[in-house]
Backbone as numpy.savetxt, mean C-alpha at the origin, in Angstrom:
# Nx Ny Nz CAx CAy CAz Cx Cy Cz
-22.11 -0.12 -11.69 -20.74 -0.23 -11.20 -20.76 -0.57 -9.70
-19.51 -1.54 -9.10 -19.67 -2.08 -7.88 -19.41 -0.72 -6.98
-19.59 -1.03 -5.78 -18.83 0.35 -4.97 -17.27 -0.07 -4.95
-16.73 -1.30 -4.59 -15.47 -1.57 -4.96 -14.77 -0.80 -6.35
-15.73 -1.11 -7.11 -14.95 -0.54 -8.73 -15.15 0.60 -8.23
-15.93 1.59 -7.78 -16.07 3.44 -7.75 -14.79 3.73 -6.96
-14.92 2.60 -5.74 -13.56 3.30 -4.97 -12.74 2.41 -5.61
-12.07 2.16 -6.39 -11.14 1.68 -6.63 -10.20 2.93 -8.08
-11.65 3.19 -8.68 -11.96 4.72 -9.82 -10.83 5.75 -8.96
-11.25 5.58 -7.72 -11.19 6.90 -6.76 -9.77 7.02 -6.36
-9.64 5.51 -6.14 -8.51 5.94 -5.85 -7.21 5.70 -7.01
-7.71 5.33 -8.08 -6.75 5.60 -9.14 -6.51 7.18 -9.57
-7.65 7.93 -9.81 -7.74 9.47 -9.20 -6.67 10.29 -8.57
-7.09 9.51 -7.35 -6.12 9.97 -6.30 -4.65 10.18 -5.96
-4.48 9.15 -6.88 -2.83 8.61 -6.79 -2.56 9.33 -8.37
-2.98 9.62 -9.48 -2.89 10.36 -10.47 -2.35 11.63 -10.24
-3.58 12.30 -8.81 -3.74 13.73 -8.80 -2.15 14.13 -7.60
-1.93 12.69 -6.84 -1.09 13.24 -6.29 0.57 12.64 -6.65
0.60 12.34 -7.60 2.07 11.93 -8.13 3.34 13.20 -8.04
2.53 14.10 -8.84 3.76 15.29 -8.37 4.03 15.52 -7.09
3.21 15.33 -6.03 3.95 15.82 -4.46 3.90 14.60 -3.72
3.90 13.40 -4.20 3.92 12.27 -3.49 5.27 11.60 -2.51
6.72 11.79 -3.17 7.96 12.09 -3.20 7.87 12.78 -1.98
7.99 14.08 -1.63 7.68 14.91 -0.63 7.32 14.58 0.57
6.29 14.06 0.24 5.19 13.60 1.57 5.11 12.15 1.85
5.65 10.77 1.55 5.49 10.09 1.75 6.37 9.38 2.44
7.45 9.68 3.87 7.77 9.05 4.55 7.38 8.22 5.15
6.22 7.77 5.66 5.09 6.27 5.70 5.92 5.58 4.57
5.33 6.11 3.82 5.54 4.76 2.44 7.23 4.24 2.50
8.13 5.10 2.72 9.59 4.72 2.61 10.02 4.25 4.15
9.26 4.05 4.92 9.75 3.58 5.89 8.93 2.63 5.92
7.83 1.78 5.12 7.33 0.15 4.72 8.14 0.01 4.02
8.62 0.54 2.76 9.36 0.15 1.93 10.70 -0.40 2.82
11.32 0.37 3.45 12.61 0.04 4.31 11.52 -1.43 4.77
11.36 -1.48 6.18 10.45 -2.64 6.64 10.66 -3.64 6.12
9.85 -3.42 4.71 9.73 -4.80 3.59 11.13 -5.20 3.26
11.65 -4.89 3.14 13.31 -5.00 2.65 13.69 -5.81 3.45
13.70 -5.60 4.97 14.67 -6.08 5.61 13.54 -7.55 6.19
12.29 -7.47 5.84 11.24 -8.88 5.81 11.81 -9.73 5.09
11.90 -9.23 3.74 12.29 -9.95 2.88 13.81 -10.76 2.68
14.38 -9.91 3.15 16.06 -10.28 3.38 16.00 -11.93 4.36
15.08 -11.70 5.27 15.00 -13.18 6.21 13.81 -14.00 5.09
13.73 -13.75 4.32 12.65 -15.31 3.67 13.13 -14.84 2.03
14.24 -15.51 1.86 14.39 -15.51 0.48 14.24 -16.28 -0.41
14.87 -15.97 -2.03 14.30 -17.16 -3.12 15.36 -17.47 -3.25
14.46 -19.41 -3.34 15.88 -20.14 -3.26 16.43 -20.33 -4.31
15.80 -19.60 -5.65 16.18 -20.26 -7.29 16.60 -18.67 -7.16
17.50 -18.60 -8.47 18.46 -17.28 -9.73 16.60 -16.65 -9.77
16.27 -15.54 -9.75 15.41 -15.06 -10.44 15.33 -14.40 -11.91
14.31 -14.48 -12.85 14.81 -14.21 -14.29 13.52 -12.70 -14.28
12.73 -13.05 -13.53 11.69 -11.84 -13.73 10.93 -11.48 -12.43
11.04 -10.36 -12.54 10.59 -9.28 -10.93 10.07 -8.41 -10.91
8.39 -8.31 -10.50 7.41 -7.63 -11.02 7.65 -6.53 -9.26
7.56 -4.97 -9.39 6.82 -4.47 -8.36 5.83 -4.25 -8.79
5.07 -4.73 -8.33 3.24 -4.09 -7.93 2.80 -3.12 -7.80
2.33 -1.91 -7.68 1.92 -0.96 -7.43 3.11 0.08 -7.05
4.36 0.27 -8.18 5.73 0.65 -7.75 5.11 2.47 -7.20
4.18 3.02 -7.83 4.15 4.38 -7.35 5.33 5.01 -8.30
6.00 5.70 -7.49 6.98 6.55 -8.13 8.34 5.95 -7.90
8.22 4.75 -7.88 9.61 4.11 -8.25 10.27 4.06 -6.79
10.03 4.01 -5.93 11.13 4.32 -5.01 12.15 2.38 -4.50
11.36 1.86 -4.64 11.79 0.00 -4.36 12.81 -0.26 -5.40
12.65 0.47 -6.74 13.04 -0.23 -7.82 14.73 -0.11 -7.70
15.48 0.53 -7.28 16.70 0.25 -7.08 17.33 -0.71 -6.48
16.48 -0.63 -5.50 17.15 -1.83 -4.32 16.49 -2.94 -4.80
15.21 -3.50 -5.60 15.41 -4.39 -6.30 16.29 -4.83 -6.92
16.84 -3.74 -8.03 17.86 -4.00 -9.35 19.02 -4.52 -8.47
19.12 -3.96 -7.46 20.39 -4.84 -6.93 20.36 -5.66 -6.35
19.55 -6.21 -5.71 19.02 -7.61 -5.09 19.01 -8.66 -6.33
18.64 -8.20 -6.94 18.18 -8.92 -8.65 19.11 -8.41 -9.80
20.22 -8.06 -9.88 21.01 -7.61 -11.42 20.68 -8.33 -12.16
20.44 -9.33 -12.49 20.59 -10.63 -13.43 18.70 -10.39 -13.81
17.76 -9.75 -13.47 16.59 -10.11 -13.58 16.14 -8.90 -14.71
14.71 -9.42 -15.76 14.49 -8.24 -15.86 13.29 -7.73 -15.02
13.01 -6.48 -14.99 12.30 -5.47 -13.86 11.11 -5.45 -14.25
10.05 -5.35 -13.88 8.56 -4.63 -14.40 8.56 -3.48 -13.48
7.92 -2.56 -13.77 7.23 -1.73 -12.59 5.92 -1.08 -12.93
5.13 -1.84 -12.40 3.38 -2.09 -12.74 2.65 -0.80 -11.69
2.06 -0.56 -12.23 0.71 0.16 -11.56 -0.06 1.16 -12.47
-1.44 1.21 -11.44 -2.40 1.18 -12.15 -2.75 3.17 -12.59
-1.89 4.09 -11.69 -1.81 5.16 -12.40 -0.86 5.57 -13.17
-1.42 5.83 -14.56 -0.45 6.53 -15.32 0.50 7.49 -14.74
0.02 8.35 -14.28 0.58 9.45 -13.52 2.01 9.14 -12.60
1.68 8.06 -11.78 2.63 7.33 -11.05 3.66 7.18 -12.03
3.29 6.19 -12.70 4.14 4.77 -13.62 4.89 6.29 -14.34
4.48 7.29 -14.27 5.55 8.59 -15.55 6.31 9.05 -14.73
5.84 9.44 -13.33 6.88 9.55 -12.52 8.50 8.71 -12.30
7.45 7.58 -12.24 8.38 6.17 -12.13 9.84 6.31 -12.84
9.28 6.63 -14.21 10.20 6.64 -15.32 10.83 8.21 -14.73
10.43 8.88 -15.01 11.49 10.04 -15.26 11.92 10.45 -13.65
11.56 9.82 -12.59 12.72 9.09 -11.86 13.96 8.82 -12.21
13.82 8.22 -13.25 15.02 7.24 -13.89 14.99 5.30 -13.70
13.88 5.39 -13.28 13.68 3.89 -13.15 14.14 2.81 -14.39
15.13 2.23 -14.59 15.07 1.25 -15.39 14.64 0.09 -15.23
13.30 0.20 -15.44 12.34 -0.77 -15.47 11.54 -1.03 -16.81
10.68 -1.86 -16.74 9.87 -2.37 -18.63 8.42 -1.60 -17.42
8.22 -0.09 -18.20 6.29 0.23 -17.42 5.30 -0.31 -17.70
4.62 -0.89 -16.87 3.48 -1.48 -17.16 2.48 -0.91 -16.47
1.37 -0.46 -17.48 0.57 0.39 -16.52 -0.71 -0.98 -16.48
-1.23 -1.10 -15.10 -1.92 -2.57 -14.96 -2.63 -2.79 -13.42
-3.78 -3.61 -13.68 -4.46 -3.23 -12.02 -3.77 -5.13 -11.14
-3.19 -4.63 -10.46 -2.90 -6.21 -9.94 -4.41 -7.15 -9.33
-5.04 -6.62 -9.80 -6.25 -7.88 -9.67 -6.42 -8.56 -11.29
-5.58 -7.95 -12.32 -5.79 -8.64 -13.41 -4.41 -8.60 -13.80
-3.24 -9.56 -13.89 -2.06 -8.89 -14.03 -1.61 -9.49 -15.92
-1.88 -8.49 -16.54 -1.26 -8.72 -18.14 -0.21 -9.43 -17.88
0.08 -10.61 -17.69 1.55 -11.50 -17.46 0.65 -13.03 -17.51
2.01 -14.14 -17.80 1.96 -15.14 -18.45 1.49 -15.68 -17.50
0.78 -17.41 -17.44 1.32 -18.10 -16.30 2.32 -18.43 -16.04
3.23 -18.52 -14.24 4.29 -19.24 -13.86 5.37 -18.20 -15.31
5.09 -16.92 -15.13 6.22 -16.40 -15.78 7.17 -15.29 -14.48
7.00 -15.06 -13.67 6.94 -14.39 -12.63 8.16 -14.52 -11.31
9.40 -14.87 -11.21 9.79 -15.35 -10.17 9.66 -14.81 -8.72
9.52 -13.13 -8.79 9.57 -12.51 -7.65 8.62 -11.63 -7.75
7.40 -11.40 -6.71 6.43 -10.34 -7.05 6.56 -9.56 -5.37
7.22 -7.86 -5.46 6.95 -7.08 -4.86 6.14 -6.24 -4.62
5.44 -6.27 -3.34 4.42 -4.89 -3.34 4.48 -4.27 -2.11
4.35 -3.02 -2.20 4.11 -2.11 -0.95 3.50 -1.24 -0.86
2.38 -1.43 -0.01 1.10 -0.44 0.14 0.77 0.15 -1.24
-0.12 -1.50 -1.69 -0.84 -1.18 -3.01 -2.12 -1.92 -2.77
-1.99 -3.50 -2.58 -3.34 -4.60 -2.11 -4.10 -4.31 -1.38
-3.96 -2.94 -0.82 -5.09 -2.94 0.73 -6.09 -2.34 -0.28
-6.03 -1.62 -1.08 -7.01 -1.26 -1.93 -7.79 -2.09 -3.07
-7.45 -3.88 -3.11 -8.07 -4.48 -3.82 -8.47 -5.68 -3.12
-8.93 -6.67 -4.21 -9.70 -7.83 -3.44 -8.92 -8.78 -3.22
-8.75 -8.88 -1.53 -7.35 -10.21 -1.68 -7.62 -11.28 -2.05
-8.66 -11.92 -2.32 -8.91 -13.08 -3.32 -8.70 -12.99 -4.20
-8.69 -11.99 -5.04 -8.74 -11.44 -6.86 -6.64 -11.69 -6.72
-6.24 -10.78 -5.50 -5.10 -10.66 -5.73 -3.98 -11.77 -5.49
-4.49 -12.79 -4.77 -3.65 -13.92 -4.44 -3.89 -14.69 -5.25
-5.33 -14.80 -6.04 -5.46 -15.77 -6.99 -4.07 -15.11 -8.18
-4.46 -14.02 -8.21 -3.31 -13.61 -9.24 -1.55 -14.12 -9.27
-1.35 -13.58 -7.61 0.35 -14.05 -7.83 0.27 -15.20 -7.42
-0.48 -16.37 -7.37 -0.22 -17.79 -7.36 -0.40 -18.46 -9.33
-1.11 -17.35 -9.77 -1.06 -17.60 -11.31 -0.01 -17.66 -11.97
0.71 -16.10 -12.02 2.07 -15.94 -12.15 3.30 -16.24 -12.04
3.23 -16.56 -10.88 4.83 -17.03 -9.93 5.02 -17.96 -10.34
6.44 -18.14 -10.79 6.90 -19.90 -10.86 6.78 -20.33 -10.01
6.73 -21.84 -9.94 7.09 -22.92 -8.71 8.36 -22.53 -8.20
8.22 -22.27 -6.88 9.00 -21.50 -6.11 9.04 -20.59 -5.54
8.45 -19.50 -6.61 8.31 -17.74 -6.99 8.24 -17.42 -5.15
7.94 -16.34 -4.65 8.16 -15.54 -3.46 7.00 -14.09 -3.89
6.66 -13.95 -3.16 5.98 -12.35 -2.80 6.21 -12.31 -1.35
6.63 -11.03 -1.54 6.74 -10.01 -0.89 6.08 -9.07 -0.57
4.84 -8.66 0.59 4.05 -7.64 0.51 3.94 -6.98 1.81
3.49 -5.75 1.45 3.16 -4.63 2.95 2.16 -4.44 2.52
1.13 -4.63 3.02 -0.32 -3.55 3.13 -0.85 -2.92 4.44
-1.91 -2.12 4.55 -2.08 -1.69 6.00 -3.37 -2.52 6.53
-3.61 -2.58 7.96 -4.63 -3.27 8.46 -5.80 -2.45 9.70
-6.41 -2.98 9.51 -7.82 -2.54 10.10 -7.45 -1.16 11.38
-5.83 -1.09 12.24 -5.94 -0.43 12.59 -5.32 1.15 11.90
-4.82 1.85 10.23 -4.74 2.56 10.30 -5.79 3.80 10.80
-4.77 4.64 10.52 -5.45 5.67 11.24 -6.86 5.87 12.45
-6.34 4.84 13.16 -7.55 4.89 14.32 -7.39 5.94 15.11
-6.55 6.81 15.27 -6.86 8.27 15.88 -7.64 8.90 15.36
-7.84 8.99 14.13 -8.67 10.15 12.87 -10.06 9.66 13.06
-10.63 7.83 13.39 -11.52 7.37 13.27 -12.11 7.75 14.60
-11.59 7.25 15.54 -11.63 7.95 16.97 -12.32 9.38 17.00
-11.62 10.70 16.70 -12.03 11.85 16.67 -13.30 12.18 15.99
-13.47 11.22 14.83 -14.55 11.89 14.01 -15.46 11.16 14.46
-15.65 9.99 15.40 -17.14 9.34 16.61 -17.27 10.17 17.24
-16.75 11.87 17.30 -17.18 12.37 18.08 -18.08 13.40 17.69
-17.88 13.04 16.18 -18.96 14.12 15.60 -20.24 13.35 14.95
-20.39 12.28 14.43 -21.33 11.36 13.68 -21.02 9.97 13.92
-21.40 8.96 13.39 -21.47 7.80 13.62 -21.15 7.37 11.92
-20.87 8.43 10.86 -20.48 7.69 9.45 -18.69 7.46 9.81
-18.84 6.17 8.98 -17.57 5.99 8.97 -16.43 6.71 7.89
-16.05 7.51 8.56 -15.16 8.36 7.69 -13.80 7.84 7.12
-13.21 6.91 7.92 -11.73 6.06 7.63 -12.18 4.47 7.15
-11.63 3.96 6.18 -11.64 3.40 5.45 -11.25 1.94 6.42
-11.97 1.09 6.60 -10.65 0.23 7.41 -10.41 -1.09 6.95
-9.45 -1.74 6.88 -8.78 -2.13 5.93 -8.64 -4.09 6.20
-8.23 -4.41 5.51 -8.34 -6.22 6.36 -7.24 -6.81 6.89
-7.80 -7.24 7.94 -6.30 -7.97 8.96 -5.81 -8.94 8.32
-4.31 -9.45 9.13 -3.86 -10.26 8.68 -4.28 -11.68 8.50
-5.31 -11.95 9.13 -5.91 -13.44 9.29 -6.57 -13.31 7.38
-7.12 -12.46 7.64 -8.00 -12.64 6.17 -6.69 -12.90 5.27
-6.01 -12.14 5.03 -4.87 -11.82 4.06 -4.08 -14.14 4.08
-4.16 -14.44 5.02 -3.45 -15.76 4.88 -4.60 -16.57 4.56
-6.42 -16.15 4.95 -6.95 -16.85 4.11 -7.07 -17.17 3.04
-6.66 -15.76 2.38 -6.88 -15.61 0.98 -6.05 -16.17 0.23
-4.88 -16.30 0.76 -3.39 -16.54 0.24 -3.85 -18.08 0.14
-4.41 -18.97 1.59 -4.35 -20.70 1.21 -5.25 -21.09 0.55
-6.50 -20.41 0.22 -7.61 -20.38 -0.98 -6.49 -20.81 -1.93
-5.87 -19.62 -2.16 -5.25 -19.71 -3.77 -3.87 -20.70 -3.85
-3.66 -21.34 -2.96 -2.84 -22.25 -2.97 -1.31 -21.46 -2.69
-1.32 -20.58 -2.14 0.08 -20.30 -2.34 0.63 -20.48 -0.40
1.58 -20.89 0.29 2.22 -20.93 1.18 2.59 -19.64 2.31
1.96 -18.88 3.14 2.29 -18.42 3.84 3.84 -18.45 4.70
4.64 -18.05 4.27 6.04 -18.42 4.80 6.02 -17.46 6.31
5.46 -16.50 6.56 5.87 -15.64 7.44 4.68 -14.34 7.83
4.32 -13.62 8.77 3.42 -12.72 8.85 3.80 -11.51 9.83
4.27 -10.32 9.74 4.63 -9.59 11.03 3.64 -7.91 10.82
3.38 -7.61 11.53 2.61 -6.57 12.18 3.54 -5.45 13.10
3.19 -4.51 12.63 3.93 -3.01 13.90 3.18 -1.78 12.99
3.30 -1.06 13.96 3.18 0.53 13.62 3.91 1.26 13.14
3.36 2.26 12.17 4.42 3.59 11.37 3.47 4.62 11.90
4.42 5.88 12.34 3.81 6.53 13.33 3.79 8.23 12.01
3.04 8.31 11.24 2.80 9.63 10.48 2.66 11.24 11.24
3.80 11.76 11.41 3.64 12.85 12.48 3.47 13.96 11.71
2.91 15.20 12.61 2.77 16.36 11.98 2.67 17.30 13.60
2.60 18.87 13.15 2.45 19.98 14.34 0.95 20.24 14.89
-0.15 19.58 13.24 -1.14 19.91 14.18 -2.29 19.22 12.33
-3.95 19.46 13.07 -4.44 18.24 12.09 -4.09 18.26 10.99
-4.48 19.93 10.71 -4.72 20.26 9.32 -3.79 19.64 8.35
-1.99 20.12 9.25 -0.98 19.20 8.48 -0.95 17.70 8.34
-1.32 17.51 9.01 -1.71 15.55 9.17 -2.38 15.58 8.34
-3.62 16.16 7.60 -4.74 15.66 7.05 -4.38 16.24 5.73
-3.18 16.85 5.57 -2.73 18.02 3.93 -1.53 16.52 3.88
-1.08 15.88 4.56 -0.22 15.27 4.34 -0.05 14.14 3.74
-1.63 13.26 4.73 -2.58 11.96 3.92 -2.70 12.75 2.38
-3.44 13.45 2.20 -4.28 14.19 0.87 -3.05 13.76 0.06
-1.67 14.71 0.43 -0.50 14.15 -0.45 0.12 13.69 -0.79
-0.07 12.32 -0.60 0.58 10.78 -0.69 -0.69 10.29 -1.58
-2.18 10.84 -1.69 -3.04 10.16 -2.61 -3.59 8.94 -1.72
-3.26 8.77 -0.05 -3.58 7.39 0.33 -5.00 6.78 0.41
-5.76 7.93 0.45 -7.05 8.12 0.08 -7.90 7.15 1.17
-6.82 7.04 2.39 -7.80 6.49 3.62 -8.97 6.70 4.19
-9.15 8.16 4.12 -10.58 8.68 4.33 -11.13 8.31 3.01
-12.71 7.86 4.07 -13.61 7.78 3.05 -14.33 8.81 2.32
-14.28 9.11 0.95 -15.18 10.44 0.09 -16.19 10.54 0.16
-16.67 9.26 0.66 -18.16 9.30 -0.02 -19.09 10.33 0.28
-18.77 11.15 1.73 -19.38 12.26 1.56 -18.43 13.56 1.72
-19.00 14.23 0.29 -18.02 15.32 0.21 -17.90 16.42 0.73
-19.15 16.93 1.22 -19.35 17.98 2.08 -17.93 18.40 3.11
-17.33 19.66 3.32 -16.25 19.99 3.95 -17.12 20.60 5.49
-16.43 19.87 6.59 -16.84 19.96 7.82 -17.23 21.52 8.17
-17.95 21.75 8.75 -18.75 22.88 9.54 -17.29 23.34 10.24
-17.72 24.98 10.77 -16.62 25.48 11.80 -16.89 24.83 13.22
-18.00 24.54 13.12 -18.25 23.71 15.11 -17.57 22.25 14.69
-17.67 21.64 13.62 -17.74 20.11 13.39 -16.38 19.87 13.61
-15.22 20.85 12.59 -14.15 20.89 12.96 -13.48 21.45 13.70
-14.22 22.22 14.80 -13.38 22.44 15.83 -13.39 21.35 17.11
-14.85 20.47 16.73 -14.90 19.45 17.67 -13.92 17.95 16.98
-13.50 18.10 15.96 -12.43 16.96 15.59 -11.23 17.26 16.14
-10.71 18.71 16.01 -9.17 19.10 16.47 -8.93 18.97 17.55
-10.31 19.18 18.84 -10.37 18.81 19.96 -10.14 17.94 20.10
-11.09 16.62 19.86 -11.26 15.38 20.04 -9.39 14.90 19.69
-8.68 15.03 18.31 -7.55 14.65 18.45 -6.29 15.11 18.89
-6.87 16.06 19.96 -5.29 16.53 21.24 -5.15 15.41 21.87
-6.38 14.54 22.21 -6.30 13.50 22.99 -4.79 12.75 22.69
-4.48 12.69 21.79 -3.22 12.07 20.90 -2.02 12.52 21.17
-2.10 13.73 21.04 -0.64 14.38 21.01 0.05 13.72 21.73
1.54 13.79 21.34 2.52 13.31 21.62 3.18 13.94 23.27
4.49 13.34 23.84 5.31 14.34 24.40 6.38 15.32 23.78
6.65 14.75 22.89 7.50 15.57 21.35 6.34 17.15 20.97
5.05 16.94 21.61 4.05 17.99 20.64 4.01 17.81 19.13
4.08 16.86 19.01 3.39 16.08 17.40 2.08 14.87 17.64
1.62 15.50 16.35 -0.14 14.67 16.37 0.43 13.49 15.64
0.34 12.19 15.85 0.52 11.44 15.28 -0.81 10.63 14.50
-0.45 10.23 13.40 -1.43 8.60 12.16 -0.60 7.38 12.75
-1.73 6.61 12.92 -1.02 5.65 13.04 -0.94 4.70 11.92
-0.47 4.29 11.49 -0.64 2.88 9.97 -0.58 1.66 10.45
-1.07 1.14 10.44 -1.28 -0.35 10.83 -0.51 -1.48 9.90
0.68 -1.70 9.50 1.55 -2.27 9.19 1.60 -3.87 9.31
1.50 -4.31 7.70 1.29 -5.78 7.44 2.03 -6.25 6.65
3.15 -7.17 7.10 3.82 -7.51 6.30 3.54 -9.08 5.70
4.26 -9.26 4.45 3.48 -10.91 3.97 4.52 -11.23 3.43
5.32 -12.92 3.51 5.95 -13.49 2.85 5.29 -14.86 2.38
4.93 -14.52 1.12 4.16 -16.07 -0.05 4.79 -16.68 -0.66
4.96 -18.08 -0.52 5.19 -18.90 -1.79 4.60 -19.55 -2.53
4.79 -20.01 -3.47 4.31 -20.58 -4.74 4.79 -22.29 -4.59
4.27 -23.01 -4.07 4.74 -24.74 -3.73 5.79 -24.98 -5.06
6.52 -25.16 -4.88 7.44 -26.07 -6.33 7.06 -26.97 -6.55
């Protein structure tokens, strides 16, 4: 098995184990989601849409403000944990569930008019994944995407150079790659914007109970061992450096937004 496929295992896992408290804890995620919305509002589709996939919906939270952007369409809401996709539903999502990894998407060719995602692709191969929604999408079609980039959580990465040299945070691919990948697969870069979402808390432990509960699974597992009492008292140190004037520790997310088309 690749290490891609293990972490990819991992983090289907992850997002399984944290579906029940995900809701709770995931203001990051609803404030890309907001973001993407109002990205998308400036680069729209110029055709009626008939079908509108979210990508990696999680626990449903996009799917409304789809349905109304789109009444006339029918809905998918795809992703790859069960756990999620049940949430999704008993949400109340009226959507068709598709439980499915968007590097292989069970859908037609050019059946596709609108493909949404938000903070789902940073965890797969953007070649695998652009080849995909340039498969799908009609001539015309639009995606819509947020993923995060190379700088999340560089405070957390920061603190823990102060204990080892393994890379503990996961880091993620910039936007240059993301439009390579996209003109590989033939699809049109319409637009690209970048900013920060600022993940606050009173102090690490809550910062680091907070990641855990969203499932974002930014830190890397690979080693499981739980830090020493010196190891982590030299991380909590290392990230006062941060603190705020509010007295909140902030994550930072590195925020990537993408508008694709499909050439007509």
């Amino acid at each position: 098995m690749t290490e891609q496929r293990k972490r990819k295992r991992a983090v289907r896992s992850a997002f399984d184990r944290a579906a029940s408290t995900y809701d709770a804890a995931a203001a990051v995620q609803r404030e890309a989601c907001a973001r993407l919305r109002t990205f998308a509002d400036a680069h729209l589709l110029a055709h009626e849409a008939s079908r509108v996939v979210d990508a990696g919906c999680g626990t449903g939270h996009a799917l409304a403000a789809l349905m109304e952007r789109f009444p006339q369409a029918q809905h998918i809401a795809l992703d790859f944990s069960p756990a999620m996709l049940l949430r999704a539903c008993q949400n109340g999502a009226k959507a068709l569930p598709l439980c499915a990894d968007i590097e292989h998407l069970p859908l037609r060719n050019a059946s596709i008019d609108v493909i949404w995602s938000s903070l789902a692709v940073q965890w797969c191969s953007s070649g695998h994944v652009a080849a995909e929604i340039a498969r799908v999408l009609t001539p015309g079609g639009m995606a819509w995407i947020a993923t995060l980039g190379p700088r999340t959580l560089h405070e957390l990465s920061d603190a823990f150079a102060q204990i080892d040299d393994v890379a503990h945070v996961i880091r993620f691919q910039d936007a240059t790659h993301w439009r390579s990948a996209a003109e590989q697969a033939g699809l049109e870069t319409l637009a690209v914007e970048q900013s920060d979402i600022a993940g606050l808390a009173a102090d690490l432990r809550s910062l680091l109970r907070d990641i855990k509960a969203i499932g974002a699974h930014t830190l890397d597992d690979r080693r499981r061992q739980p830090l020493g009492k010196s190891a982590w008292w030299t991380l909590q140190c290392a990230y006062e450096k941060w603190r705020r004037a509010d007295d909140q520790l902030p994550a930072t997310y590195d925020l990537i937004l993408i508008a694709l088309r499909k050439p007509a």
